[in-house]
N, C-alpha and C positions, 0 to 999 in steps of 0.2 A: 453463628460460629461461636464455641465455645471457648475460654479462654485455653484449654489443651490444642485444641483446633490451630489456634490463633498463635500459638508456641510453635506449634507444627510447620505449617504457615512458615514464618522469621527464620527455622533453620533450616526450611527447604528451598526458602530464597538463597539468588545469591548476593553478596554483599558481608559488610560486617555490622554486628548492632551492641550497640551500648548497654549492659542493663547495669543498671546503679544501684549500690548496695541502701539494703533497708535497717533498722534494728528495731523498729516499732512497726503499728498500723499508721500513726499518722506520718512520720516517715515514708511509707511505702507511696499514701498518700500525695505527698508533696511529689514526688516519684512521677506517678501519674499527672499532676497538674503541671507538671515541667514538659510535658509532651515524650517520655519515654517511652518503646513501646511493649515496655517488659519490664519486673525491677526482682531483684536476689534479695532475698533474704539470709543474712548472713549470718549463722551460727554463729559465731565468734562474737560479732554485736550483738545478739540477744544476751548473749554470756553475760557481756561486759556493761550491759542496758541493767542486769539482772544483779551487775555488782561483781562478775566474777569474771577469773582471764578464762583465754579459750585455751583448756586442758581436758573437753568434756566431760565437765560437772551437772551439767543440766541430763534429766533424764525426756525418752520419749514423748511422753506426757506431758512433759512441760514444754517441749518444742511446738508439739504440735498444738496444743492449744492457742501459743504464740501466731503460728502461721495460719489456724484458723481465723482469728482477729485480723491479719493482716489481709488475707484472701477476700474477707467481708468486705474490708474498707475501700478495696479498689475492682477496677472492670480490667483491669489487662492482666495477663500473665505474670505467675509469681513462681519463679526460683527458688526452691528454697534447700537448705542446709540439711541432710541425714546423716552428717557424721561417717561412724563406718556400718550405719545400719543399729547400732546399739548392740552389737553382741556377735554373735555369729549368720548362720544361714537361717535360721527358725528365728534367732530376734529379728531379722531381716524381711521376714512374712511379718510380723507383727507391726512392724515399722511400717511395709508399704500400707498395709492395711489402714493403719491410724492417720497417717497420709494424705492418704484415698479421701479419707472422708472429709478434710479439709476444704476440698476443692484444686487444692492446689494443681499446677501446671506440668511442674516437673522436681526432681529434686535431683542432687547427685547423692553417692555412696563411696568409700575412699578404702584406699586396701591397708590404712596403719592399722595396727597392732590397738584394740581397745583397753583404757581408755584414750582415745586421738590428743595429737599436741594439732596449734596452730599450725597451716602448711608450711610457716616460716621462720619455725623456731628448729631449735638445735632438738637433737636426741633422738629423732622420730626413731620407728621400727615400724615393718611392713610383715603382713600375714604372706603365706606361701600362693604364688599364681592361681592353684587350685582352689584354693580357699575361697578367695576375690571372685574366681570364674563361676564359684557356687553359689556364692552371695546374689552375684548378676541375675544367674537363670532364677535361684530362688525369688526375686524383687518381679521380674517381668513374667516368670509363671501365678506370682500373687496377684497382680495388678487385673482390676476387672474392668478398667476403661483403658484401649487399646491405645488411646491417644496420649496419653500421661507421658511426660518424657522422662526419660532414665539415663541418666549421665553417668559415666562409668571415671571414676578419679583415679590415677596414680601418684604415690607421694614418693616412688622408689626412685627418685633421682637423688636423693640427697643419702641414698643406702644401696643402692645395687647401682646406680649408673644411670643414665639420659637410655639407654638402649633397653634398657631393662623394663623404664617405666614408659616407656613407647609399647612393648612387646606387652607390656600387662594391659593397655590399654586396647590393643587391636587385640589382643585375645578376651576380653569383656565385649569390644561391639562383636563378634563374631560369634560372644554365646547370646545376642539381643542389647545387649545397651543401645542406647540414640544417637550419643554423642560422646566422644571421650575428651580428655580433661586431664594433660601431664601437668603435676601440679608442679612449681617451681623451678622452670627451668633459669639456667643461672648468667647466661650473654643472650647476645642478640643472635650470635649463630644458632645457639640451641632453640632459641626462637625457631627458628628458620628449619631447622630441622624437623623440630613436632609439628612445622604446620604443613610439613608437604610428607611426612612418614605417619600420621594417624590414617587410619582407611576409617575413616567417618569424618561426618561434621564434629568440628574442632571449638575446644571451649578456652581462654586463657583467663588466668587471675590476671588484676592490673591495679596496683598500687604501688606509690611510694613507701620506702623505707624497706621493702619485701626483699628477697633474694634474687626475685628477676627485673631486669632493667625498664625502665619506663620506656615504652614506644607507643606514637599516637597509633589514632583509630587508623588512619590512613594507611599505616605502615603494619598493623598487624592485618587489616582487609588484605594487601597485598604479597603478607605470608601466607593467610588460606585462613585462617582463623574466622571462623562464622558468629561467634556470640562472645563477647568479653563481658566479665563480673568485675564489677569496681566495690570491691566490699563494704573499706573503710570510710572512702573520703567523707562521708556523710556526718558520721559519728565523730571521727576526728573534728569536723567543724563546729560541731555542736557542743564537743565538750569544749573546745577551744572557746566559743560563744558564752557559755556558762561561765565557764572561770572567770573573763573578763570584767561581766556585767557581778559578780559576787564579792570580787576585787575593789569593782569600783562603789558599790552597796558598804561595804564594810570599810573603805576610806572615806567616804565623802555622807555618806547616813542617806542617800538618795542612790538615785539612777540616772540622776537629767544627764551627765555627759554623757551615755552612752547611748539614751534616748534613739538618734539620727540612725545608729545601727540596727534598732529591733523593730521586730514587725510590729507595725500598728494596732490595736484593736479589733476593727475591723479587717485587717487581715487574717488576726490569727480566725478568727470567725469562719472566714470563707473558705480556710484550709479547712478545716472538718465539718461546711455544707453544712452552716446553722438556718442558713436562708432556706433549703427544700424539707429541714427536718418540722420549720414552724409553716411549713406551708402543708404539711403533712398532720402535724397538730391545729390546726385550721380546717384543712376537710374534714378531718372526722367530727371535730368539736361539733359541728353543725348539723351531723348526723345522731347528734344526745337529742 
């Protein structure tokens, strides 16, 4: 089974699944060795990996290079980030295309106005229903693996209404999207809304500090919600992580106190498989 297969799979089951957001390969990595059975790659973290906020500055080509790296490093399905496609309906061919040849699982696509804000900052602006509905057909008449999932995003709640970016979303799965994806709803009712008003498999963002309210896995499984992205928490930890150990580096002219916190040596090793790469530089050595 293919990792598209194997995405397929997860949102045809029922239940809810965790996927945990990535911003690198090894990242994605750690992802995998945690027993997930999926991980997102999150536009906004490669931004912010890259130095820069999520206002989409990164172009195409740099995304996707990003996600080929990441798709490499791991065997499960990879989520990843397309923005609003990079332009229109024809950047939108161009997009699944480059995509495509990643390997990647699925991505979604979002109906703001390019270039995209964060889904949870102030300002946004949304393209017109038809626009989005063109974008769709265009992304799923490009794609030449049947299996590839296609999430279809609305960010019109925070500019037309909860009703509005419901209706953009059921009319994207109805021109082919997979799965829809109202992005930021803003209580726990409106939770409850998107999860029994999408006519498809249902995707939610879930982080702190966001516009929509934290609820666990248990509680969003039993709004209807099939697949949650947890974007940030990763990166948030890691820069948290950094700053600490740079803090304590530039007080103290060492690192021993904060030693107990970081991974060993031989940890970091095993996160990126130095043990099968020298047992791979070993079979062949033997065949010189």
């Amino acid at each position: 089974m293919t990792p598209r297969q194997q995405l397929r799979q997860i949102i045809a089951r029922s239940g809810y699944t965790i996927v945990p957001g990535a911003y690198d390969p090894l990242t994605a990595r750690l992802v995998e060795q945690a027993g997930f059975d999926a991980v997102y790659l999150t536009g906004g973290g490669f931004s912010r990996a890259s130095g820069y906020p999520d206002l989409g500055l990164l172009t195409v080509a740099e995304n996707a290079h990003f996600i080929g790296l990441a798709v490499e490093a791991v065997g499960i399905p990879v989520i990843a980030d397309a923005d609003t496609g990079y332009g229109n309906a024809i950047n939108v061919i161009r997009t699944v295309r480059e995509y495509e040849k990643t390997g990647v699982a699925g991505f979604h696509i979002e109906d703001q106005v390019a270039p995209k804000k964060c889904g949870h900052y102030e300002g946004k602006e949304v393209i017109p229903v038809a626009e989005m509905v063109g974008k769709i057909k265009a992304a799923v008449d490009t794609r030449r693996d049947p299996d590839m999932v296609i999430v279809a995003r609305s960010d019109a709640r925070a500019v037309e209404g909860l009703q509005a970016a419901i209706d953009r979303v059921n009319a994207c799965l109805e021109a082919g999207a997979d799965v829809g994806f109202v992005e930021a709803p803003q209580t726990v009712e409106e939770l409850r809304v998107v999860g029994r008003s999408v006519n498809g498999p249902n995707l939610v963002n879930v982080f702190e500090g966001g516009k929509t309210p934290m609820q666990s896995a248990a509680e969003l499984d039993e709004m209807g919600f099939r697949l949650g992205i947890y974007p940030s928490q990763t990166h948030r930890a890691a820069i948290r992580a950094a700053q600490r150990v740079l803090a304590c580096l530039k007080a103290d002219g060492h690192t021993t106190r904060v030693e107990p916190d970081l991974c060993t040596f031989q940890e970091r090793e095993e996160a990126v498989g130095t043990a099968a790469w020298r047992a791979l530089e070993a079979k062949y050595l033997q065949g010189i």
